[in-house]
N, C-alpha and C positions, 0 to 999 in steps of 0.2 A: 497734638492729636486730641480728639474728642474723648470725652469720659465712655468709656463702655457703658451699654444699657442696663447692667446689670447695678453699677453702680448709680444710675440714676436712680432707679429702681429704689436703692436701698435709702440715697437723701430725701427720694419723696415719702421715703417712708418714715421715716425720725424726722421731717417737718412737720406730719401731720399726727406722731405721736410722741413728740419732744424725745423720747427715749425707747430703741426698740434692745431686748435681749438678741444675742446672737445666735440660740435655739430657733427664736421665730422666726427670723430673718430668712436664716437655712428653709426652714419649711416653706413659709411663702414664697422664698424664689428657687423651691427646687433643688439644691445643692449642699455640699458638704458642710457641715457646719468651720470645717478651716478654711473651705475657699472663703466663707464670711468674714472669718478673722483676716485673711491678707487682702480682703478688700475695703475692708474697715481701716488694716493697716496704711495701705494707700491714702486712702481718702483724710485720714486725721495728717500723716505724709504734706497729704494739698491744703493742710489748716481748715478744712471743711466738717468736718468731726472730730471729738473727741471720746476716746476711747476712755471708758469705766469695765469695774467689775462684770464681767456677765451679759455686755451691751453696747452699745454706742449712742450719746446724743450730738445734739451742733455744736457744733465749736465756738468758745466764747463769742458773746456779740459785744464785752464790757475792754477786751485787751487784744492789742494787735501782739503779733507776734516778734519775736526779737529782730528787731533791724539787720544784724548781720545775716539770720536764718533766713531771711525773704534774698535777698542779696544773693545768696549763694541759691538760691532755688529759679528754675524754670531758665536759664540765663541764655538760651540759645533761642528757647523764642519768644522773649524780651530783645533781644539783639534783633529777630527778625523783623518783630511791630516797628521798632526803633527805625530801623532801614527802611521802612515802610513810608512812615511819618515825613521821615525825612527828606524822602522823595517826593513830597506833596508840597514842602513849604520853598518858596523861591527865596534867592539872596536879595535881602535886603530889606526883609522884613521883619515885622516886632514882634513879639512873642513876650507872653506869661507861662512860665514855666512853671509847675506845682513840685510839690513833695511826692517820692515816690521812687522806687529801686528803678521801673520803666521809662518814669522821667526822667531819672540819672542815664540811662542806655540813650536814651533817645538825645540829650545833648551829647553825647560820645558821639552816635551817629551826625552829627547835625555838625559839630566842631572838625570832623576831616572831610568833610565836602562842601561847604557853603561859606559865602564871605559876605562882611556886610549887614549880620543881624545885628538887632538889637534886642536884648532880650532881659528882660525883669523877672526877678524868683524870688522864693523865698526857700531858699532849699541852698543848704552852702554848696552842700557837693555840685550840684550845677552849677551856680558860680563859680568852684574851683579849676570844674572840667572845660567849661566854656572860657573863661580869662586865660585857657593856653592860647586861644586864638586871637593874633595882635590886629586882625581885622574885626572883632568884635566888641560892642561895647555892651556891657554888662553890668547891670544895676540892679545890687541886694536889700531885699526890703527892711527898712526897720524893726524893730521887734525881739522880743523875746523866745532862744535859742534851746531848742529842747536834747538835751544830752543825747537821747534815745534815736536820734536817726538825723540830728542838721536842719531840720525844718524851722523855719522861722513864726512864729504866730501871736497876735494879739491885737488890740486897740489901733496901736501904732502899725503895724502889718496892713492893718484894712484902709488905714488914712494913706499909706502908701502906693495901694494898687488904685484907689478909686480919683489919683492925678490923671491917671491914662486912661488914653483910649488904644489899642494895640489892634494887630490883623488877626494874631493867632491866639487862642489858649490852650495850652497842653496840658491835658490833665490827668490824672491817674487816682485811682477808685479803691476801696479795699473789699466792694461787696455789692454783685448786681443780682437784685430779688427778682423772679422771672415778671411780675408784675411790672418791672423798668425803674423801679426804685431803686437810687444809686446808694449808698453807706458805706460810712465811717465811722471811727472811733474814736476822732476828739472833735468839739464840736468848735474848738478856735480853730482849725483847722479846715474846714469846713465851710466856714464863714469867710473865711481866704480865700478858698474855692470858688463860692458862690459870686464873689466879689470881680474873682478872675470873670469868670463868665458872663458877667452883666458888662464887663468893660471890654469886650473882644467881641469883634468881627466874625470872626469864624472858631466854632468851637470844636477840638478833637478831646475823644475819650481814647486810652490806651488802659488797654485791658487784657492781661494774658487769660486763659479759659477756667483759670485757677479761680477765678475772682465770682463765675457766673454759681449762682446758687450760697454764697460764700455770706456767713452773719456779721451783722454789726450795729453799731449799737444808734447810732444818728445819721439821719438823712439827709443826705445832699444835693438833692435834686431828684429830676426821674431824665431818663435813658432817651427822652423825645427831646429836651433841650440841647442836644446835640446837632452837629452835622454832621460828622462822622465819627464812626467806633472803629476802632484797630485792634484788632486780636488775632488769636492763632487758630481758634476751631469757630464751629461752628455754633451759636445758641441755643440753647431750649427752645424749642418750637413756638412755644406762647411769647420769646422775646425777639425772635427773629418776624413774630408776625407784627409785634408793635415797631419794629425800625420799620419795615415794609409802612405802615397804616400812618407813619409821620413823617414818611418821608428821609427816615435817618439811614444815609448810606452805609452800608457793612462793607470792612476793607479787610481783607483775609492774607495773612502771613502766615502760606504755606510752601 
């Protein structure tokens, strides 16, 4: 579902003042100063704030958050992007598959319905999910393995994707600023990303609604190097009019 307006209300409000109290907050939109608190609540909930004495600002732009915690968060429509995606790519095709709890759904998706990919990552868990299929062949990047979530990244990471040219890249985001700037928070990681992209045919962003307005600390791109975005609601107005203005189709998992 989309964020209520009330909660947009309140991000664009600690955007443009790094830090609002929860007294102001109340006043300017009206309401009890606890509806603020359980909407503060929510919103630090979707990693989008972080809740202080007396207030709220953005939620780090320096640290993602615990790998397991993302994992267990949104899963039903992560599951439905995933079905989505997966519905778009034909058997027999190549794919770069990125780092990403999304990405992880999306080869679940893609491993009981399709025969015949070929697909390169640097993300074990997709490796692992995918090599249940004795129809597929699957190749993990070199590199250096980061405890914190499976992801593969470095020097050697990059000399490995930039062998191919593939059909698909799948990709997954931690952070889209309504201006179409995509962010991260490691910047080896990123460079893997960008690598996927320049060596791929057709590029997909998967993005659940968690992600839109959401901080981070380095940028990956902007949201027009795309073909298609996959998510579950709808974008902030000012980013729904730049897919429209570049041409990037919106795919909705509703």
């Amino acid at each position: 579902m989309s964020r209520p307006p009330r909660h947009e209300k309140i991000l664009h409000l600690v955007r443009e003042n790094g830090f609002m109290p929860i007294e102001e907050l109340a006043r300017l939109l009206d309401v009890t100063p606890q509806t603020i608190r359980r909407d503060i609540n929510q919103l630090c909930s979707d990693n989008l704030l972080r809740r202080y004495h007396g207030g709220a600002a953005l939620g780090s732009s320096v640290e993602n958050e615990d790998y397991f915690a993302r994992k267990g968060k949104l899963q039903s429509e992560k599951a439905h992007i995933a079905e989505m995606i997966a519905s778009s790519i034909p058997d027999h095709a190549s794919l770069f598959m990125s780092i990403g709890t999304t990405i992880e759904a999306v080869a679940q998706a893609l491993t009981g319905s399709h025969k015949g990919l070929r697909v390169i990552t640097n993300n074990i868990h997709v490796a692992s999910i995918m090599s249940a299929n004795p129809d597929f062949n699957v190749l993990i990047t070199s590199g250096t393995v980061r405890a914190s979530d499976g992801g593969i990244t470095g020097v050697a990471t990059l000399d490995f994707i930039n062998q191919f040219k593939v059909d698909y890249a799948i990709l997954g985001v931690s952070g889209i600023e309504d201006d179409g700037s995509l962010l991260d928070f490691d910047y080896r990681e990123v460079r893997v990303a960008q690598a996927m992209m320049e060596n791929a045919r057709h590029r997909y962003l998967a993005a659940d609604h968690s992600k839109f307005g959401r901080n981070a600390l380095v940028r990956m791109g902007h949201i027009s190097e795309f073909h298609v975005v996959f998510t579950d609601a709808l974008p902030p107005d000012s980013l729904a009019r730049l897919l429209e203005e570049h041409n990037v189709r919106l795919q909705l998992a509703i």
